[in-house]
LUMGUTI-176970 format. One record per residue (C-alpha): x, y, z; residue number from 1. Coordinates in Angstrom, 2 decimals. Layout:
<donu c1="X" c2="Y" c3="Z" lummar="NUM"/>
...
//
This chain:
<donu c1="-45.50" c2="-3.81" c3="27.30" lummar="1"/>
<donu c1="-46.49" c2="-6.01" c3="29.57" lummar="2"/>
<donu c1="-43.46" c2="-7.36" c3="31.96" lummar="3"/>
<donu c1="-45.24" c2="-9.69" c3="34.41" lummar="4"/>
<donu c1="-45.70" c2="-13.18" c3="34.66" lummar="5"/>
<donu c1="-48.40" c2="-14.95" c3="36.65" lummar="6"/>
<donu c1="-49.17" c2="-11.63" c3="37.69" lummar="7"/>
<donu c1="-45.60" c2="-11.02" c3="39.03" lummar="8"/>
<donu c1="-43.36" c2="-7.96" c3="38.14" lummar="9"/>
<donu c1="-40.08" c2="-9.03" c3="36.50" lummar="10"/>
<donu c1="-38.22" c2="-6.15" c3="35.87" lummar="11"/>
<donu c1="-36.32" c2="-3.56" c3="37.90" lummar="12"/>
<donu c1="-38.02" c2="-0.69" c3="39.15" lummar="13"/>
<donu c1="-39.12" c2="0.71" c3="42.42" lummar="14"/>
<donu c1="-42.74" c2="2.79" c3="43.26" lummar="15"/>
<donu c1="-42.37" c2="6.17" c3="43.00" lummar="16"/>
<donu c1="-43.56" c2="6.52" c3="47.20" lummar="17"/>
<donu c1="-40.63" c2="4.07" c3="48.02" lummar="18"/>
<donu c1="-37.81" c2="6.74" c3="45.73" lummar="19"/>
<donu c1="-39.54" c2="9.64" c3="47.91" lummar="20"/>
<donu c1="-38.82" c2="7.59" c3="51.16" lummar="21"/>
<donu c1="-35.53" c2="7.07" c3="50.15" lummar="22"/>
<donu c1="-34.37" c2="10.38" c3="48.82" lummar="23"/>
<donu c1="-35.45" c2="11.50" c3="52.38" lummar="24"/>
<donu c1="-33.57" c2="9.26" c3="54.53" lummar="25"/>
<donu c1="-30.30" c2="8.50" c3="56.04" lummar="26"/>
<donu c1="-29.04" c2="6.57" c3="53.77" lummar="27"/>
<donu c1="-29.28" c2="8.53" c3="50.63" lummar="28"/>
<donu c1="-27.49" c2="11.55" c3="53.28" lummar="29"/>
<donu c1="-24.51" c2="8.57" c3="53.12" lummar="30"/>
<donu c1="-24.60" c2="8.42" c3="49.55" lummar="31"/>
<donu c1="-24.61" c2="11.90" c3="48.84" lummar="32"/>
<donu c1="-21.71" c2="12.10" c3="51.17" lummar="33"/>
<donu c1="-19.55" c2="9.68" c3="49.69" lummar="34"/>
<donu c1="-20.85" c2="9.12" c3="45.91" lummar="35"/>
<donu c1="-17.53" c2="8.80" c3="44.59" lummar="36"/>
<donu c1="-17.89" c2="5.20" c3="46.03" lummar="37"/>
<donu c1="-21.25" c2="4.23" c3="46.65" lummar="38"/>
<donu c1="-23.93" c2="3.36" c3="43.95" lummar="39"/>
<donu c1="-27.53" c2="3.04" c3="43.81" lummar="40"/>
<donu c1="-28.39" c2="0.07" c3="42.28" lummar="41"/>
<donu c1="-32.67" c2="-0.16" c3="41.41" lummar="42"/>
<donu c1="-33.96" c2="-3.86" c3="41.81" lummar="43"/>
<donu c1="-37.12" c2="-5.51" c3="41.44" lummar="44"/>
<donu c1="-39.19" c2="-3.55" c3="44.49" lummar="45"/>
<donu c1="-35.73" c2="-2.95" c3="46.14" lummar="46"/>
<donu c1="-32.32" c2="-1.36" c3="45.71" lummar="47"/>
<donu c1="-28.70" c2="-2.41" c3="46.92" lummar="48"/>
<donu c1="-26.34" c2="0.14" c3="48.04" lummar="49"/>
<donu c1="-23.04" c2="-0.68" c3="46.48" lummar="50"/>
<donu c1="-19.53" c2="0.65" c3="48.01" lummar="51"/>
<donu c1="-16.83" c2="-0.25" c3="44.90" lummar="52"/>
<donu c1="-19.19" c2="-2.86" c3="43.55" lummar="53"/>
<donu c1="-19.94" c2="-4.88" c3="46.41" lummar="54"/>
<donu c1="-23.85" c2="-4.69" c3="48.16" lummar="55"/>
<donu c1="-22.99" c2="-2.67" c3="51.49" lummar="56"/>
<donu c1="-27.07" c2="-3.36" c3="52.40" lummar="57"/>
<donu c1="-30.61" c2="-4.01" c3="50.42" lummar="58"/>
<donu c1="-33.30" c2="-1.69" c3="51.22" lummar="59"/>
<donu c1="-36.79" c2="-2.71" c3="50.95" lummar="60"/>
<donu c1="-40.49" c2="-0.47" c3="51.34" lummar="61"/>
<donu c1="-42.87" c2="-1.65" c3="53.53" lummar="62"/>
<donu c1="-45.89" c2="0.52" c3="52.07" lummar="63"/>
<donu c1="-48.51" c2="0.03" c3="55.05" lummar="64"/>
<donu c1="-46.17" c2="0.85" c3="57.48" lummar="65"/>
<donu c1="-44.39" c2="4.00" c3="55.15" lummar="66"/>
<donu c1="-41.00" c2="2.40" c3="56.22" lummar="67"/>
<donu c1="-37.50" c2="1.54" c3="54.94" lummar="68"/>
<donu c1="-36.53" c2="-1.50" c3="55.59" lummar="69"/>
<donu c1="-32.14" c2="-2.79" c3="55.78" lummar="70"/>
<donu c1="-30.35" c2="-5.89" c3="55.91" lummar="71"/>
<donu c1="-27.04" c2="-6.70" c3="55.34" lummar="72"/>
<donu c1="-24.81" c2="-9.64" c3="55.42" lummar="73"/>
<donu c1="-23.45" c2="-11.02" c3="58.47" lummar="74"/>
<donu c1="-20.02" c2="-11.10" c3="57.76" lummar="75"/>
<donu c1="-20.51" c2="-6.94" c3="58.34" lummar="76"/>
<donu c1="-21.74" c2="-7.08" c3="61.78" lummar="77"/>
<donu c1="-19.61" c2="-10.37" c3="62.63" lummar="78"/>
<donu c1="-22.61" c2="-12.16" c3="62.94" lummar="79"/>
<donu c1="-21.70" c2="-15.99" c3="63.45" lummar="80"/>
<donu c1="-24.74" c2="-17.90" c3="63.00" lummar="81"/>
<donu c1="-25.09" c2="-20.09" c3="60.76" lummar="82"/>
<donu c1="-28.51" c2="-21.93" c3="61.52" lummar="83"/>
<donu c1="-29.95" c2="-19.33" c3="59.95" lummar="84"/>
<donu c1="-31.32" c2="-20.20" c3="55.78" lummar="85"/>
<donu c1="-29.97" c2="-16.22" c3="54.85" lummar="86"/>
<donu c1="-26.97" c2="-14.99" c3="55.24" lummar="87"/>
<donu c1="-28.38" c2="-11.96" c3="55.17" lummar="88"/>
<donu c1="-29.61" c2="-9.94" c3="58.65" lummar="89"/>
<donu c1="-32.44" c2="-7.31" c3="59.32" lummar="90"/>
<donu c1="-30.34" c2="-3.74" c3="60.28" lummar="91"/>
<donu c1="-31.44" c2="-0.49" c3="61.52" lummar="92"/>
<donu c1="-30.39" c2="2.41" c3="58.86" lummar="93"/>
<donu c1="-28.43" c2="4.07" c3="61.32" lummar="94"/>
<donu c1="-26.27" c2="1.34" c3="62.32" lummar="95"/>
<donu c1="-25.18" c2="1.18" c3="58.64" lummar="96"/>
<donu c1="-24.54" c2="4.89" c3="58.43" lummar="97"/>
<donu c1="-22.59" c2="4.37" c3="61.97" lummar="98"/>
<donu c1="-20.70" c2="1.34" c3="60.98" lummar="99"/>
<donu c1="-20.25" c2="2.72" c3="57.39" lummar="100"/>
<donu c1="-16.05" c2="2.58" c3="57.99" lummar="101"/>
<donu c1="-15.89" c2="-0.66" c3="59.46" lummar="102"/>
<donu c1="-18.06" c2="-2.31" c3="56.62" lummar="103"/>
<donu c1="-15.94" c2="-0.22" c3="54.02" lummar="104"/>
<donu c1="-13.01" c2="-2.17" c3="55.63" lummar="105"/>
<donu c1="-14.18" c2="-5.62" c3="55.44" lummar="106"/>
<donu c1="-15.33" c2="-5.15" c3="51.82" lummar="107"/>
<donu c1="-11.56" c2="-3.48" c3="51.06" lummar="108"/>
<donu c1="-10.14" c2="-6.72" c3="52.41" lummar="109"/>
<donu c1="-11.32" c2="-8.93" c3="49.94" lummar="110"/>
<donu c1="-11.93" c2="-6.47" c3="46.80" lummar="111"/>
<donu c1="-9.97" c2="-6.56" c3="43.46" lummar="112"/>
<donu c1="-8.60" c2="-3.52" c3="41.81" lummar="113"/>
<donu c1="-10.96" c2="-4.10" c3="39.04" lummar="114"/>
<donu c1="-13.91" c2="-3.97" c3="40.98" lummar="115"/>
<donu c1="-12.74" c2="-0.74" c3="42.79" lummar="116"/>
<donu c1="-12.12" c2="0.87" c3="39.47" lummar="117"/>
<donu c1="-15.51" c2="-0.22" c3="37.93" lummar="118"/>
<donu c1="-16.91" c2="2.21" c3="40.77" lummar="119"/>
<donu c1="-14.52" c2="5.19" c3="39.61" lummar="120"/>
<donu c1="-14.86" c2="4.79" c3="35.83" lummar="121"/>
<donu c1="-18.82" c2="4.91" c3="36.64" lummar="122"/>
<donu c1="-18.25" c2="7.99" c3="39.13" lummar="123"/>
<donu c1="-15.59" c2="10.07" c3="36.90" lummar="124"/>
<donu c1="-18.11" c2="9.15" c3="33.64" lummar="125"/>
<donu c1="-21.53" c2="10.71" c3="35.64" lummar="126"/>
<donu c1="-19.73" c2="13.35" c3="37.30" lummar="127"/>
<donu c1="-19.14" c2="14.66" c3="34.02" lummar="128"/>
<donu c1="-20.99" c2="16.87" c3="32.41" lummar="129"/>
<donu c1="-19.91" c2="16.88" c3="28.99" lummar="130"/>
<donu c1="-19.35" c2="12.92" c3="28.83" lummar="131"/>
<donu c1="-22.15" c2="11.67" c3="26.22" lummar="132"/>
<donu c1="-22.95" c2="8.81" c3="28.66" lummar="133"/>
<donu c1="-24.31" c2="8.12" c3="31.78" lummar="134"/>
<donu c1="-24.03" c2="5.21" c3="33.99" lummar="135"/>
<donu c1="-27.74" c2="3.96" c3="35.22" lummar="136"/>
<donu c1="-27.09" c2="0.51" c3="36.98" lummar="137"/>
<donu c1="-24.27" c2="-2.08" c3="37.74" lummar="138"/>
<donu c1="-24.32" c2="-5.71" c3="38.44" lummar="139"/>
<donu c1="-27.37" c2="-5.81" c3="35.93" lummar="140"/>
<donu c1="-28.68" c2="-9.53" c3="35.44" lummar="141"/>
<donu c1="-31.83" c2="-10.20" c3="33.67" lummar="142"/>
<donu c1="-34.73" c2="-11.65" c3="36.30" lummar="143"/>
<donu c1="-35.68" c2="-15.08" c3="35.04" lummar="144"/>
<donu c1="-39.58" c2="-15.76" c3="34.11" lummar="145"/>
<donu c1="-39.12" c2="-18.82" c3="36.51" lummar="146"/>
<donu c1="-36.52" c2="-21.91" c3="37.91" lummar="147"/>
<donu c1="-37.04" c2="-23.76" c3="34.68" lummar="148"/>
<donu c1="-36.03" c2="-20.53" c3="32.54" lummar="149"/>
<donu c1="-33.17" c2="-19.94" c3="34.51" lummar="150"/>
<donu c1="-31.42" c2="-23.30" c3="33.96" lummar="151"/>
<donu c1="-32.72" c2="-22.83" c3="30.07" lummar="152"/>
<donu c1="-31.38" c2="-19.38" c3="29.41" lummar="153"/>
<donu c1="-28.70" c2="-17.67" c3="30.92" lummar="154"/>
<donu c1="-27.33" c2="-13.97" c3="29.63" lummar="155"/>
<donu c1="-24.94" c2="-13.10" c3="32.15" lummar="156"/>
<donu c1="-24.60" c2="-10.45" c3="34.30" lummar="157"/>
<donu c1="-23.21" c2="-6.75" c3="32.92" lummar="158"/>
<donu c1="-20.54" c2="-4.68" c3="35.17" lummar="159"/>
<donu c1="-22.48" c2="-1.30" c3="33.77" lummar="160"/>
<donu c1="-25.67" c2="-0.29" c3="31.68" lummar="161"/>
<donu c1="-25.05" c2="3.04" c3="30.56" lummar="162"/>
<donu c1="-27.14" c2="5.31" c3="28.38" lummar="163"/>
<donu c1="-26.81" c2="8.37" c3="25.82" lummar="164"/>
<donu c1="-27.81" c2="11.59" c3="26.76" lummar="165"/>
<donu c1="-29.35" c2="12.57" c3="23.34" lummar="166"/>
<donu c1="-32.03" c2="11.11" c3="21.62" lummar="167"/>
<donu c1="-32.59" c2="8.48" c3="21.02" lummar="168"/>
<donu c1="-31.01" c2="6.70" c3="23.95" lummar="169"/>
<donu c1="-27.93" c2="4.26" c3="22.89" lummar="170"/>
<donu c1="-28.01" c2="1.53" c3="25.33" lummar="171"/>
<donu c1="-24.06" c2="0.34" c3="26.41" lummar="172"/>
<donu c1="-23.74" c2="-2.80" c3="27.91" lummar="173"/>
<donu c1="-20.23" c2="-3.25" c3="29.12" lummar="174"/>
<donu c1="-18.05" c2="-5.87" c3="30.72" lummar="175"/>
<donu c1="-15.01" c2="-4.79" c3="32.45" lummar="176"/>
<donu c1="-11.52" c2="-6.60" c3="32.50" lummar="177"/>
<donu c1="-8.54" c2="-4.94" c3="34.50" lummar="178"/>
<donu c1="-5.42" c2="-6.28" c3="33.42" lummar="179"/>
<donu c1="-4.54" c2="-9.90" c3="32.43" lummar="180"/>
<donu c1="-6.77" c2="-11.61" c3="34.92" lummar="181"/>
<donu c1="-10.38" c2="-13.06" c3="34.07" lummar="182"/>
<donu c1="-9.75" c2="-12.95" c3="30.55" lummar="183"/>
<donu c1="-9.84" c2="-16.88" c3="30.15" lummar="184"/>
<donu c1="-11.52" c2="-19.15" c3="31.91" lummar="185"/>
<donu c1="-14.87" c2="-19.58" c3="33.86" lummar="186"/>
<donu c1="-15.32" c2="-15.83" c3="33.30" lummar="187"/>
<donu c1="-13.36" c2="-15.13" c3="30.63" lummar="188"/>
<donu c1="-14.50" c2="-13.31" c3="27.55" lummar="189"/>
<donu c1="-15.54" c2="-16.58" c3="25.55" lummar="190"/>
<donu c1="-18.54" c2="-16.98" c3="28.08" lummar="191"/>
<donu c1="-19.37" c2="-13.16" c3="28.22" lummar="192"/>
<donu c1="-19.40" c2="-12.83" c3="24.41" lummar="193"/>
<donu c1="-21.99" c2="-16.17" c3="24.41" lummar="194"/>
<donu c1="-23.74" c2="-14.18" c3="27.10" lummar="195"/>
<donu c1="-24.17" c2="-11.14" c3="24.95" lummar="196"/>
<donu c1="-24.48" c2="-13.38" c3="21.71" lummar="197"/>
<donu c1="-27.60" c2="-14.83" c3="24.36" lummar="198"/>
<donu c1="-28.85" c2="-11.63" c3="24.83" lummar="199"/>
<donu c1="-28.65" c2="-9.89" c3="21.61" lummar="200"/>
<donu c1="-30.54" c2="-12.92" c3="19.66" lummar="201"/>
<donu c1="-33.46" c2="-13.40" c3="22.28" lummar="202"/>
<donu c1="-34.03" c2="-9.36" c3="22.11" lummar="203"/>
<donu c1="-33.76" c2="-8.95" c3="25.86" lummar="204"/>
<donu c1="-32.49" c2="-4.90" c3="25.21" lummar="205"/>
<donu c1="-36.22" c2="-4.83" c3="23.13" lummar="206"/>
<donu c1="-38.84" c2="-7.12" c3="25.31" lummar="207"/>
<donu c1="-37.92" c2="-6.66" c3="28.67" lummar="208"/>
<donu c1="-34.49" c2="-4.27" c3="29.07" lummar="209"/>
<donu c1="-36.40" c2="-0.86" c3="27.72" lummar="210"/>
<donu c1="-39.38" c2="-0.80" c3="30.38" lummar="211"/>
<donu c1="-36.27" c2="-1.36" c3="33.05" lummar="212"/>
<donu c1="-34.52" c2="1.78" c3="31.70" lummar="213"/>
<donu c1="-37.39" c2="3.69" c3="31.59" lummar="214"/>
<donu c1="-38.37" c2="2.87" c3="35.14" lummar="215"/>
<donu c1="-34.41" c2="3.14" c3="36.92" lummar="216"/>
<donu c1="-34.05" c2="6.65" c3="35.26" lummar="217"/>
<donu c1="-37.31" c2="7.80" c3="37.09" lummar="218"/>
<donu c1="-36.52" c2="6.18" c3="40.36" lummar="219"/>
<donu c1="-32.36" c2="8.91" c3="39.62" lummar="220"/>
<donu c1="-34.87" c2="11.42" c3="38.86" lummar="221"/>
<donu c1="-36.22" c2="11.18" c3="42.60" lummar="222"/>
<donu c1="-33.26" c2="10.72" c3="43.87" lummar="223"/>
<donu c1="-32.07" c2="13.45" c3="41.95" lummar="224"/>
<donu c1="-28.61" c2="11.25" c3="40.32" lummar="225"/>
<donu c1="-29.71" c2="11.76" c3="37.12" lummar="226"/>
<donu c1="-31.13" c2="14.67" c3="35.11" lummar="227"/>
<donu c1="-32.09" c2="12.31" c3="32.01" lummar="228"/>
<donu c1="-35.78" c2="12.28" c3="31.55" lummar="229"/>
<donu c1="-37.51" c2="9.74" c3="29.61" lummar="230"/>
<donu c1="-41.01" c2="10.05" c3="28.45" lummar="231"/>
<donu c1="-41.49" c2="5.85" c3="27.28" lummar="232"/>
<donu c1="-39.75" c2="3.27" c3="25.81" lummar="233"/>
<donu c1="-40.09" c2="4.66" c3="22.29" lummar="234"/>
<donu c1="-36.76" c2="6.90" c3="22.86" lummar="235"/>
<donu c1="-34.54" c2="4.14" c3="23.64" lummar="236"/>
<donu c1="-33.36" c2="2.04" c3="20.45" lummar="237"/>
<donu c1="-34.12" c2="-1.68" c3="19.50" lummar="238"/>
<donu c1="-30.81" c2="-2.74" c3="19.55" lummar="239"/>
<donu c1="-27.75" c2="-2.39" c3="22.41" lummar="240"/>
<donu c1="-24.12" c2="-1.73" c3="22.21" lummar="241"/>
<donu c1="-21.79" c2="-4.05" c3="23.55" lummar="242"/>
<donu c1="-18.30" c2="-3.01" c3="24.77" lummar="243"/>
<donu c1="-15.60" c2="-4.77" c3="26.57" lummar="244"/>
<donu c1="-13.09" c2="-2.44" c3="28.67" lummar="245"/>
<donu c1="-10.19" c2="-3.39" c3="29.69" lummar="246"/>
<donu c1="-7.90" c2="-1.07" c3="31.75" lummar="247"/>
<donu c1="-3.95" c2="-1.47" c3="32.80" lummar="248"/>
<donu c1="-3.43" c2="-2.92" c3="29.43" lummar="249"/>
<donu c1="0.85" c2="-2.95" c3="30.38" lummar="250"/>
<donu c1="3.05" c2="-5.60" c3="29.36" lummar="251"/>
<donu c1="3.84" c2="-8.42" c3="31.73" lummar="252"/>
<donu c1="7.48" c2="-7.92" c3="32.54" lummar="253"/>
<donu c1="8.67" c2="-11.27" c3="31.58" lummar="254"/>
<donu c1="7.08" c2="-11.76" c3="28.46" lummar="255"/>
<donu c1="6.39" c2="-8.14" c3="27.12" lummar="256"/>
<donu c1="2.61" c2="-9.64" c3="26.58" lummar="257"/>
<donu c1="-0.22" c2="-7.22" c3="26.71" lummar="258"/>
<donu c1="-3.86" c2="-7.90" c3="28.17" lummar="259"/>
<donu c1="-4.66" c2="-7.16" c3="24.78" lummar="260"/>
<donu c1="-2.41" c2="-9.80" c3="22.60" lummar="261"/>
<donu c1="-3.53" c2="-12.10" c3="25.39" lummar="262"/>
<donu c1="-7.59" c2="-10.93" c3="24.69" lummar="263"/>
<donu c1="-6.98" c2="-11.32" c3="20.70" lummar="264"/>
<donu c1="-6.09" c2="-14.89" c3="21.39" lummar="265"/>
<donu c1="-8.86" c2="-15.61" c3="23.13" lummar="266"/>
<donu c1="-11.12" c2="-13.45" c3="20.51" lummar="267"/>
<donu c1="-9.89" c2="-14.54" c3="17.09" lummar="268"/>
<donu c1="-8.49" c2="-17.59" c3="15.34" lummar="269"/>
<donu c1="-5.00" c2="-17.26" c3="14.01" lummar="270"/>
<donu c1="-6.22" c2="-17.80" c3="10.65" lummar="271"/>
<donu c1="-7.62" c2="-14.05" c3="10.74" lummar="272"/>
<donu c1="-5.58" c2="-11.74" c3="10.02" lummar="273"/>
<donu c1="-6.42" c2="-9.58" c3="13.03" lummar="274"/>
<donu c1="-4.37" c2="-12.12" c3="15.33" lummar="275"/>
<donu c1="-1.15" c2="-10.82" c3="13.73" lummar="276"/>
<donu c1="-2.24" c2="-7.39" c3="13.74" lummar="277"/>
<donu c1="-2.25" c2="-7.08" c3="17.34" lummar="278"/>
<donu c1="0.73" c2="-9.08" c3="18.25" lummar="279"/>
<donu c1="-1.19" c2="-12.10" c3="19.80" lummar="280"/>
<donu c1="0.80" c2="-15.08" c3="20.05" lummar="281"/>
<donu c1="-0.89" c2="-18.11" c3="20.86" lummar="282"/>
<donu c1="-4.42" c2="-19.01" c3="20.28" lummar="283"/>
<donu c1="-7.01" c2="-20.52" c3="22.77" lummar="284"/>
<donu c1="-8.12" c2="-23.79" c3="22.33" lummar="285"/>
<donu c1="-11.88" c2="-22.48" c3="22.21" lummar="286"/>
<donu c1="-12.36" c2="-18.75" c3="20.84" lummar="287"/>
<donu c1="-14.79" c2="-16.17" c3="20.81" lummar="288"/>
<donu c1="-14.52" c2="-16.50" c3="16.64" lummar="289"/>
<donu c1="-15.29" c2="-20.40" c3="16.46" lummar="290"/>
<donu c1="-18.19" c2="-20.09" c3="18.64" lummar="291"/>
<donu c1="-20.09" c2="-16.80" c3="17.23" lummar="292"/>
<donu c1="-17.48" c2="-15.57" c3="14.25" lummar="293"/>
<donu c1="-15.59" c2="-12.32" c3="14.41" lummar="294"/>
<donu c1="-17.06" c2="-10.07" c3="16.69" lummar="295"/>
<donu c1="-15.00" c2="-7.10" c3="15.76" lummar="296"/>
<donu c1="-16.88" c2="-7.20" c3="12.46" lummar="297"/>
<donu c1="-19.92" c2="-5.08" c3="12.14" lummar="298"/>
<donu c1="-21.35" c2="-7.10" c3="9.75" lummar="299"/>
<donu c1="-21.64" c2="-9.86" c3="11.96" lummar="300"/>
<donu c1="-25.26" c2="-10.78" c3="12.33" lummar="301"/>
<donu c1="-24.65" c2="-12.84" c3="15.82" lummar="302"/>
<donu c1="-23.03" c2="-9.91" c3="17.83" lummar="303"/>
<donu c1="-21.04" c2="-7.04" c3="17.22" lummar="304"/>
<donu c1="-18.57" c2="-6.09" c3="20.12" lummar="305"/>
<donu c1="-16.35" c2="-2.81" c3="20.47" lummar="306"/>
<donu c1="-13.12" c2="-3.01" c3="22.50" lummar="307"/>
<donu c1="-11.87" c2="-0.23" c3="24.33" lummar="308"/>
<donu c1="-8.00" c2="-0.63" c3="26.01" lummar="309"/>
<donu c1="-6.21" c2="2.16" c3="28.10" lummar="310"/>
<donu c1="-2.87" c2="1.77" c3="30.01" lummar="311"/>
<donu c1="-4.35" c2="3.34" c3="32.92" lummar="312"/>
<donu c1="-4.61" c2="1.45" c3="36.40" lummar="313"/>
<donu c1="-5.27" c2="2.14" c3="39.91" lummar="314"/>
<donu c1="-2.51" c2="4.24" c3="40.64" lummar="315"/>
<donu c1="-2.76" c2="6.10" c3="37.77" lummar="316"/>
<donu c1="-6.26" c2="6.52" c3="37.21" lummar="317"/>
<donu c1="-6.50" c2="10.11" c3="39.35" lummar="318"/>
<donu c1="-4.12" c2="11.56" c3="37.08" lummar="319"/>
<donu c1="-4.89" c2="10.62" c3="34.24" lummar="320"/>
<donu c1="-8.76" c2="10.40" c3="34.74" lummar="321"/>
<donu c1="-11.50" c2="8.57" c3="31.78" lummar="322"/>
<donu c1="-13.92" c2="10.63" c3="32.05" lummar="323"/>
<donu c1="-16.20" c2="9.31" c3="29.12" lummar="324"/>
<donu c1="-16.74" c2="5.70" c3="29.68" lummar="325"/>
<donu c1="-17.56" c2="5.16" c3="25.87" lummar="326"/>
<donu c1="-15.87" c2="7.82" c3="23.86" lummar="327"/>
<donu c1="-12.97" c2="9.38" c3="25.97" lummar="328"/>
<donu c1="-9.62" c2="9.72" c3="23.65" lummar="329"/>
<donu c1="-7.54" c2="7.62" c3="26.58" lummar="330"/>
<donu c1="-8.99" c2="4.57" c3="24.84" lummar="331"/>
<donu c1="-7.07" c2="2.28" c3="22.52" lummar="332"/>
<donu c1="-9.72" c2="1.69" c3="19.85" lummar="333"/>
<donu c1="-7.46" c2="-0.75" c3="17.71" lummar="334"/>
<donu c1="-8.31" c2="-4.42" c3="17.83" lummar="335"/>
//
């Protein structure tokens, strides 16, 4: 398939010489070192190192020279300047390795427990053996074709991709909620399930998603994150998974209200039958159901969404660890 336009590459996926360069370099000794935490994330002809989801650098090859090239943004090396068009600044690798604490520190000021537990449902999930998944990117969002396609189609942008490890290769795109914030709203789930309703219709997973897959597994193979191996496109099915997560699903004290009676307010009209079921109590003026019908329903040509709840949060995640992001038995499958 071809995945250029005007000649231009469009999908992620780095040269094989650039992985080798990497593997071998400082910065995948900081990884290694701290994976519980930190992320590769494979780009169009660069990756992002992510600490808890947030980019902690970009990496770039320069292929005439055979070097690794960093930046980061300013606000991690107190940089001031504003004149410049970038916020982002040109940083020797070792200065990120040696400053590694003090960026982790301005990233932990401003970070949200569900960002922070994004990162350790991915890390408890891939250090798994026996989990049936395996996380291959974060952050994903689909590269435009051009300016003009990106104000014409938008599909969002995923928390985590993950992948099956038999054959052939379920594709899981997820979107992560932790507790009863950012489930209305802006970024609530009525926008995310038009993003995947986007997504699923247009055949992104089919025309463009598949060559990605193939290409980020290689680029973990080098790096050696991910044992998967996938010989073309043909292994991976036609059609994705979509799955919304939500974790600390507790009662607000005042009201006794659940993220989840909340979510089913927001998902279904109170005409269906499932808004009772759950206990949800007041409906939102624009739902999930009278935009793209019930998504619980796997009949439903539009988009078909699974909805996976847990109690757990970020004090209790360590001891009572998910360790399958799709099918672990901590999950609250009802909804």
């Amino acid at each position: 398939m071809d995945n250029t336009v005007a000649g231009k590459k469009i999908t992620r996926g780095i040269s094989e010489e650039f992985a080798k360069a990497l593997a071998a370099s400082k910065l995948h000794k900081l990884y290694d070192a701290n994976n519980h935490e930190l992320f590769w994330g494979i780009r169009n002809g660069y990756v992002n190192l992510y600490y808890n989801a947030a980019s902690v650098c970009k990496v770039k090859y320069d292929g005439r020279r055979k070097k690794l090239n960093c930046s980061t943004h300013k606000k991690y090396i107190a940089d001031t300047d504003d004149s410049k068009k970038s916020d982002y600044r040109a940083i020797p690798i070792q200065k990120i390795v040696d400053d590694y604490q003090l960026i982790k520190k301005v990233i932990n000021s401003k970070n949200t427990p569900e960002k922070i537990l994004q990162q350790k449902l991915l890390y408890l999930n891939n250090s798994n053996e026996k989990s049936k998944w395996f996380c291959i990117d974060i952050e994903y969002v689909k590269q435009r074709n051009s300016s003009a396609d990106e104000k014409d189609k938008k599909y969002g942008r995923f928390d985590i991709v993950a992948i099956s490890k038999e054959k052939p290769r379920r594709v899981a795109l997820i979107e992560f909620k932790y507790g009863i914030g950012a489930i209305g709203g802006s970024s609530g789930i009525v926008k995310h399930a038009e993003d995947y309703t986007r997504f699923n219709e247009d055949n992104i997973l089919g025309t463009h998603m598949r060559k990605e897959i193939v290409d980020i597994v290689a680029n973990l193979n080098t790096l050696e994150i991910c044992s998967i191996k996938i010989e073309d496109e043909g292994e991976i099915v036609e059609a994705p998974e979509f799955y919304f997560i939500t974790l600390d699903n507790n009662p607000k004290t005042k009201t006794q209200t659940t993220p989840k009676m909340t979510m089913g307010g927001y998902v279904f009209n109170r005409t269906n039958p499932k808004f009772m079921k759950i206990g949800s109590r007041k409906q939102a003026s624009n739902t999930v159901e009278s935009k793209c019908g019930d998504i619980t329903d796997p009949a439903n040509q539009k988009l078909y969404a699974r909805f996976l709840f847990s109690r757990e949060t970020i004090d209790t995640i360590n001891s009572n660890p998910i360790t399958d992001i799709i099918d672990d038995p901590l999950y609250d499958r009802e909804f």
